[in-house]
C-alpha positions in Angstrom: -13.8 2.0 11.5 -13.3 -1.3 10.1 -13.9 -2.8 6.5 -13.2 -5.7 4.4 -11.0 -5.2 1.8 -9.9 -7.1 -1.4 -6.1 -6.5 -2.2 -5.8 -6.0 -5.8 -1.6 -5.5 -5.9 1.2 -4.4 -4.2 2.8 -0.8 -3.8 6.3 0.5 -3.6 6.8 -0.2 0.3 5.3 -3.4 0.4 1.8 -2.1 1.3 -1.3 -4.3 -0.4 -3.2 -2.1 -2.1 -7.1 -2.0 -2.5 -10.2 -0.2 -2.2 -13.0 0.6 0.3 -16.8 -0.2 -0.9 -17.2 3.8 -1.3 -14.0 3.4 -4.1 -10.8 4.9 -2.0 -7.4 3.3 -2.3 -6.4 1.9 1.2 -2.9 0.5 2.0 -2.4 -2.4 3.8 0.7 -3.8 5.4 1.6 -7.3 5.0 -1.2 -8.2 2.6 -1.2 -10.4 -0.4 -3.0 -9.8 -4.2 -6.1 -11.8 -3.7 -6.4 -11.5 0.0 -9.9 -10.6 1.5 -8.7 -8.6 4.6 -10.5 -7.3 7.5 -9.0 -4.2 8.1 -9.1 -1.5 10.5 -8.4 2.5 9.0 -6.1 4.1 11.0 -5.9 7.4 8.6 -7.8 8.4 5.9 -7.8 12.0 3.4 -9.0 12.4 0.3 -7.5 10.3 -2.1 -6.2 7.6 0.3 -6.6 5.8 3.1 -4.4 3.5 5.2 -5.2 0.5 7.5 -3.9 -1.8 9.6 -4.6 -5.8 9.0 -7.1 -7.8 11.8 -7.5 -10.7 10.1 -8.3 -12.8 6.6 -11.6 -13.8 5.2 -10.2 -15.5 2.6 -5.9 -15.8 1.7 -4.7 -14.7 -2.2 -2.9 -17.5 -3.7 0.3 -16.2 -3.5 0.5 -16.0 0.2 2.7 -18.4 2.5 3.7 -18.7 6.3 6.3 -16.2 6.8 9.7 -18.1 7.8 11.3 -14.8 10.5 9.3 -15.4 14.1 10.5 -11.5 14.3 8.3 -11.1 11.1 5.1 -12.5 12.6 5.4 -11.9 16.3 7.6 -8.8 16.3 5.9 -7.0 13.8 9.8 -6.3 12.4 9.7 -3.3 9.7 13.0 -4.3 8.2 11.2 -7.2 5.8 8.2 -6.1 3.8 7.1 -9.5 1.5 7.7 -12.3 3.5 4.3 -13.4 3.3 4.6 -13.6 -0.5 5.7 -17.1 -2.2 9.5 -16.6 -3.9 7.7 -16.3 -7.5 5.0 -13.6 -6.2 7.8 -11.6 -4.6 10.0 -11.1 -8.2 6.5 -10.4 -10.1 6.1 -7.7 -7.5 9.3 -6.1 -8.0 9.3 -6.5 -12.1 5.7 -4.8 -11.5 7.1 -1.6 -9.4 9.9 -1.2 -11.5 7.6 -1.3 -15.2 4.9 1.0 -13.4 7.3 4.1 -12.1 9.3 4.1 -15.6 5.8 4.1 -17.2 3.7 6.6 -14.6 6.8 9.0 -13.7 9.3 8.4 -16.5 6.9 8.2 -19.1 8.6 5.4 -20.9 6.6 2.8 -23.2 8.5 -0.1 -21.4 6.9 -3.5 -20.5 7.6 -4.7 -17.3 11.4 -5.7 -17.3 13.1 -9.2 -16.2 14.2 -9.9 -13.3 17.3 -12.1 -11.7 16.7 -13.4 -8.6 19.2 -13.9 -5.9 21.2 -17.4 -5.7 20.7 -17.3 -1.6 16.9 -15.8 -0.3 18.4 -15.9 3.6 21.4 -15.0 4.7 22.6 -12.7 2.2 22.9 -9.1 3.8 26.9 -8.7 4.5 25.9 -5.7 6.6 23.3 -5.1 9.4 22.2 -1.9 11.5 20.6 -2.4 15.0 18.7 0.6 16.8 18.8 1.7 20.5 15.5 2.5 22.6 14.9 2.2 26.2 16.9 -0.9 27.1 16.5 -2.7 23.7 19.0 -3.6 21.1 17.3 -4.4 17.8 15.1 -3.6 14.7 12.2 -1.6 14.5 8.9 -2.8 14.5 7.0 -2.0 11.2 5.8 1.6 11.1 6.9 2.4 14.7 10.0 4.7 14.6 10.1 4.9 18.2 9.5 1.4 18.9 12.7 -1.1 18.7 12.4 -5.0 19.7 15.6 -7.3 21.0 16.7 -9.8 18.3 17.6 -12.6 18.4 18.0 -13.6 15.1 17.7 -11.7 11.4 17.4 -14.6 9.1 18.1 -12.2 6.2 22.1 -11.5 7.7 24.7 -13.2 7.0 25.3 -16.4 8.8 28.8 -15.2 10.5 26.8 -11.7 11.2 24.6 -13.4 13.3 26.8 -15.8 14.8 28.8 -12.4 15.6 25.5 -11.3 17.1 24.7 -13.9 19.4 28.3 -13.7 21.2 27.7 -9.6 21.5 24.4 -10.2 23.3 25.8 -11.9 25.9 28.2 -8.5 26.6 26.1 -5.6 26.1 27.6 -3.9 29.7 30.4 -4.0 27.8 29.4 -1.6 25.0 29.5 2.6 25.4 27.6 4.1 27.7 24.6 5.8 25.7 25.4 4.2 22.8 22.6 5.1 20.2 23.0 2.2 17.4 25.5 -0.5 16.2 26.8 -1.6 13.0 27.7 -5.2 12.3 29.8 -5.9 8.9 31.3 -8.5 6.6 33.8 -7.1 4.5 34.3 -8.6 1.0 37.7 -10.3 2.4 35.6 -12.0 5.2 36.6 -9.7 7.8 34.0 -9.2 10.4 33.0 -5.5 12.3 31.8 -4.0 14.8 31.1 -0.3 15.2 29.4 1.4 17.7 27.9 4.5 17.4 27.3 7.2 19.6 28.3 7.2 23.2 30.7 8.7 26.0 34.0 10.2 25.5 35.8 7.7 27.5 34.9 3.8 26.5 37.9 1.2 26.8 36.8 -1.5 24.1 39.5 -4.0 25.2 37.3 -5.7 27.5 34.7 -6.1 24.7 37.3 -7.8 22.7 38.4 -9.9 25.4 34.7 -11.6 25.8 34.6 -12.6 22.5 35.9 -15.8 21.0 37.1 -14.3 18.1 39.9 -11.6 19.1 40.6 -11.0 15.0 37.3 -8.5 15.0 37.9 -5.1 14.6 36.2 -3.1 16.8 35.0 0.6 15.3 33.8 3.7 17.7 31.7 6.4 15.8 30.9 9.1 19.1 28.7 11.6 17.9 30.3 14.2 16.1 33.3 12.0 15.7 35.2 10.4 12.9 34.5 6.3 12.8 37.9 5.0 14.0 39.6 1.3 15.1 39.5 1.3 18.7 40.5 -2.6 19.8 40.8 -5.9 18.0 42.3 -6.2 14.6 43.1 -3.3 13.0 42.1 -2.6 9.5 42.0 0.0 6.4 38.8 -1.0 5.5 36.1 1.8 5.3 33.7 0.1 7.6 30.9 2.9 7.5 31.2 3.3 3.6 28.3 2.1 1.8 28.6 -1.0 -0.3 25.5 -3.2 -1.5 24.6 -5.8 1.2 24.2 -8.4 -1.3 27.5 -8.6 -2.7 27.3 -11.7 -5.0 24.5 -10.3 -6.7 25.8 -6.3 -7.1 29.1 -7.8 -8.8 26.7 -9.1 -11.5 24.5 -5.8 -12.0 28.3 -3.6 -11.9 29.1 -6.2 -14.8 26.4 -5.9 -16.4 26.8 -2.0 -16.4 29.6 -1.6 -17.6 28.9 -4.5 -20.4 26.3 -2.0 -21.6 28.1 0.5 -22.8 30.0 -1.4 -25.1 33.5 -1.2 -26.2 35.5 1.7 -24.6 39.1 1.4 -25.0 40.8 4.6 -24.8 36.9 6.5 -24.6 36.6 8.7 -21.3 34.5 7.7 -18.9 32.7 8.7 -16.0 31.7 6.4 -12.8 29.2 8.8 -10.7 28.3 8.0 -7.4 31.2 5.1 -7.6 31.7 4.4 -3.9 34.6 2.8 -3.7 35.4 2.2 -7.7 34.9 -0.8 -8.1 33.0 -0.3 -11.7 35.8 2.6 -12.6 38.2 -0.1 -12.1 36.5 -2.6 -13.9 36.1 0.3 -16.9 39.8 0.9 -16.4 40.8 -3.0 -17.1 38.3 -2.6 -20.4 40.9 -0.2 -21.9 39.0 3.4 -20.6 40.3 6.5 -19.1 37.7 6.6 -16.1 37.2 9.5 -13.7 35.3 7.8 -10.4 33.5 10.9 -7.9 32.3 10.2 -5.0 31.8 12.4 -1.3 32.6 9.5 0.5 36.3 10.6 1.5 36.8 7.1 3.4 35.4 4.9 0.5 37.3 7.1 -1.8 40.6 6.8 0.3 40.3 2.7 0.8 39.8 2.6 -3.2 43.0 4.2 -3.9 44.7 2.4 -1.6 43.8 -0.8 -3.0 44.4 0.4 -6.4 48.0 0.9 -5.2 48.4 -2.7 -3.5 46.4 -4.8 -6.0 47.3 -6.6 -9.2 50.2 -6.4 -10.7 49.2 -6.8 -13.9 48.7 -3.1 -15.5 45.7 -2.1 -16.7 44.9 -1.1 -20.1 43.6 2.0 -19.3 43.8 4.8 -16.2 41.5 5.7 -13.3 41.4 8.9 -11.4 39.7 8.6 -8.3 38.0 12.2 -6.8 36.3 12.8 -3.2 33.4 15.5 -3.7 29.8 15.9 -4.5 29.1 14.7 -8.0 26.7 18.0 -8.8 30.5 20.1 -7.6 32.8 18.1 -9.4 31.4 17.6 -13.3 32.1 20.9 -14.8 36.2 19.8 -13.7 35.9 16.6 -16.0 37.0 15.8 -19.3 34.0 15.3 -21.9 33.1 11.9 -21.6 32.0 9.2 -24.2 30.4 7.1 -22.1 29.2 7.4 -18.6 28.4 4.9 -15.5 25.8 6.4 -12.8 25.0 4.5 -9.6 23.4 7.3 -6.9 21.7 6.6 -3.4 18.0 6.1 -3.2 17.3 9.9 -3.6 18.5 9.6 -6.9 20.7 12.1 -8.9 21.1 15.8 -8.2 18.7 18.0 -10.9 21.8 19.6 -11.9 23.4 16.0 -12.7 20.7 15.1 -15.0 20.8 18.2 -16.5 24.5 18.0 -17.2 23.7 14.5 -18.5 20.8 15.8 -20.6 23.0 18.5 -22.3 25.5 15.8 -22.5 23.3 13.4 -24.5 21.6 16.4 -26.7 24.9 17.2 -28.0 26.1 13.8 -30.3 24.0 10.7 -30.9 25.1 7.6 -29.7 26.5 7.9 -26.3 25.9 5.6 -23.7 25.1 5.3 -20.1 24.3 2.9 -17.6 21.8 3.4 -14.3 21.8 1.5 -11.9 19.0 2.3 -9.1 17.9 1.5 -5.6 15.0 3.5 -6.3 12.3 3.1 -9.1 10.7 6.2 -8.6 13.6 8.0 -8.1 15.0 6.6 -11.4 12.2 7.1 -13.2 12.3 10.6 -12.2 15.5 11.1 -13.5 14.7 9.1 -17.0 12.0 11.7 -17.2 14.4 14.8 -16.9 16.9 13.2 -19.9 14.7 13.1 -22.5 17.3 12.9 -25.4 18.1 9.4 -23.7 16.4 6.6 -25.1 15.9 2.7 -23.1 18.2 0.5 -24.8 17.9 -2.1 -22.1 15.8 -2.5 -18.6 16.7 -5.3 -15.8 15.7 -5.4 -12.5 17.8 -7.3 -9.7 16.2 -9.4 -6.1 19.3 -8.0 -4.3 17.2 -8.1 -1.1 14.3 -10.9 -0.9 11.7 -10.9 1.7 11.7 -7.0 1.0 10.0 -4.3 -1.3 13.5 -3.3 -2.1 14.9 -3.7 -6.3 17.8 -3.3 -7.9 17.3 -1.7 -11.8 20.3 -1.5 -14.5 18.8 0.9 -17.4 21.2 1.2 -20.2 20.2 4.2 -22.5 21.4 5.9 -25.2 21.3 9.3 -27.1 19.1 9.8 -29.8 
């Protein structure tokens, strides 16, 4: 069945979002507010229906060419908005952000501001590339099992990609039945490259010896093994550990957060979900006594070794650094006074914001700082600390040309 259908917004996802003549929502993929699209349904229940787009009668105002030949030709799922003009794209994100705090976390918030990135291209410091069939690339949009070569992501970093086009020339070289690789920027400019997957036996010298650049360090994750240094330079740095992709910008928003909750010299303080501790240490140079937890054993074990190398310069506080699962590890901590959160995209374990909520119930004035990948998901979590009040929203373009947002929410007991 096919339809004309005007795009009234955009949805969590990216999807354009409007409705058929007979009044049900339909989602669209790469469509713009104020497009007229001819569409064609490829599902459709009882509340909503989604489409795929065949064409334009008439463009919205915000749309533009997309830049990425993958994004037009490929059909590549891993941008979402790259049809959108710059301004359209943060009015989008302010938008998602405002709605799932109002509709989920039933918060009277306006639609919060929003800082942009300093760089829309080439800011990802890490990129993941799928294996299907013979090809070594991204997925197309909405096709799990469909993967296309690239050639270029215009979104990576510039030395990623340069990386990139020197591997492509050598992919004999790589494990046998290897299922996906890992290319990586580390904050020191190191570059990586860690294959995942495989055979048992894989000698990665030869890869090494094809590139121009001898100084990468060349990682081997076989399945059901332990990511390890197998050739090139070797290095303690947690190269499978998640860190933000955009790491000018998450400096800021870890600033920020820990900004929020005011002065803390000699308070306790928690940093949940703290990777590899970078806001505990930043709390520990403020004057606080911070415990960091995170069940990332290698991000937990690169922090503490760089804690013991760094500065000279002592800090005015302390900063005990534990490797477990947050919901496992609270009932073990000190009281705090103040508390940091920063959890994946699924958001916070129920038992977390419960803690939390008995936390805040107790004494008036404490503080704690959000930080989100996930609107909904933080939302959701807003809505099961009620005794927490919005002191401050701001939402963050860490990744332009996507649906993704960054979201610092600093709250306070009431």
């Amino acid at each position: 069945m096919t339809a004309t259908v005007e795009i009234d917004r955009i949805a969590a996802g990216g999807d354009g979002v409007g409705r058929m003549s007979d009044g049900l929502v339909v989602f669209v993929p790469r469509t713009a507010p104020g497009d007229k699209a001819e569409v064609e349904l490829l599902t459709r229940n009882r509340s909503f229906a989604r489409a795929r787009l065949l064409g334009l009668a008439s463009e919205g105002p915000d749309r533009v060419e997309p830049t990425c030949s993958h994004y037009r030709v490929d059909n590549c799922g891993g941008c979402q908005l790259q049809h959108l003009s710059p301004a359209a794209q943060l009015e989008v994100k302010r938008a998602l952000v405002g709605d799932a705090l109002r509709r989920i976390g039933h918060r009277d918030v306006a639609d919060p501001s929003i800082i942009s990135a300093s760089e829309p291209w080439r800011y990802r410091s890490k990129i993941t590339l799928s294996v299907s069939n013979g090809h070594l690339g991204l997925h197309v949009q909405n096709r799990p099992d469909r993967i296309f070569d690239l050639k270029d992501c215009l979104i990576a970093g510039a030395r990623i990609m340069e990386l990139w086009a020197e591997l492509r020339k050598h992919v004999r070289l790589f494990p046998s039945g290897m299922t996906g690789l890992v290319l990586r920027e580390d904050r020191e400019g190191g570059l990586h490259v860690v294959c995942l997957g495989g055979e048992a036996v894989w000698n990665a010298n030869d890869l090494v010896a094809a590139l121009p650049d001898p100084a990468v360090s060349i990682w081997w994750q076989p399945e059901r093994g332990v990511p390890r240094v197998v050739a090139g330079r070797q290095t303690t740095f947690p190269a499978v550990a998640f860190e933000q992709v955009n790491m000018e910008l998450a400096a800021r928003v870890r600033s920020e957060a820990v900004d929020g909750l005011g002065e803390i010299r000699g308070s306790a303080v928690w940093d949940l979900y703290s990777g590899v501790g970078d806001a505990g240490e930043s709390l520990a140079d403020a004057g606080a006594r911070v415990w960091c937890v995170d069940s990332d054993r290698s991000a937990v074990r690169w922090g503490k070794r760089r804690h013991r190398t760094g500065s000279d310069v002592p800090r005015l506080g302390s900063l005990t650094r534990i490797c477990g699962r947050v919901e496992d590890e609270l009932a073990r901590l000190p009281e705090p006074e103040a508390v940091v959160v920063n959890p994946p995209r699924t958001g916070m374990h129920r038992s977390v914001s419960q803690k939390l909520e008995r936390w805040a119930g107790a004494k008036r004035g404490r503080l704690l700082s959000y930080v989100s990948c996930d609107p909904a998901t933080l939302a959701r979590d807003l809505n099961r600390m009620p005794s927490l009040e919005i002191r401050s929203v701001r939402a963050y373009d860490l990744f332009p040309q996507t649906s993704h947002v960054e979201t610092l929410v600093v709250l306070e007991s009431k």
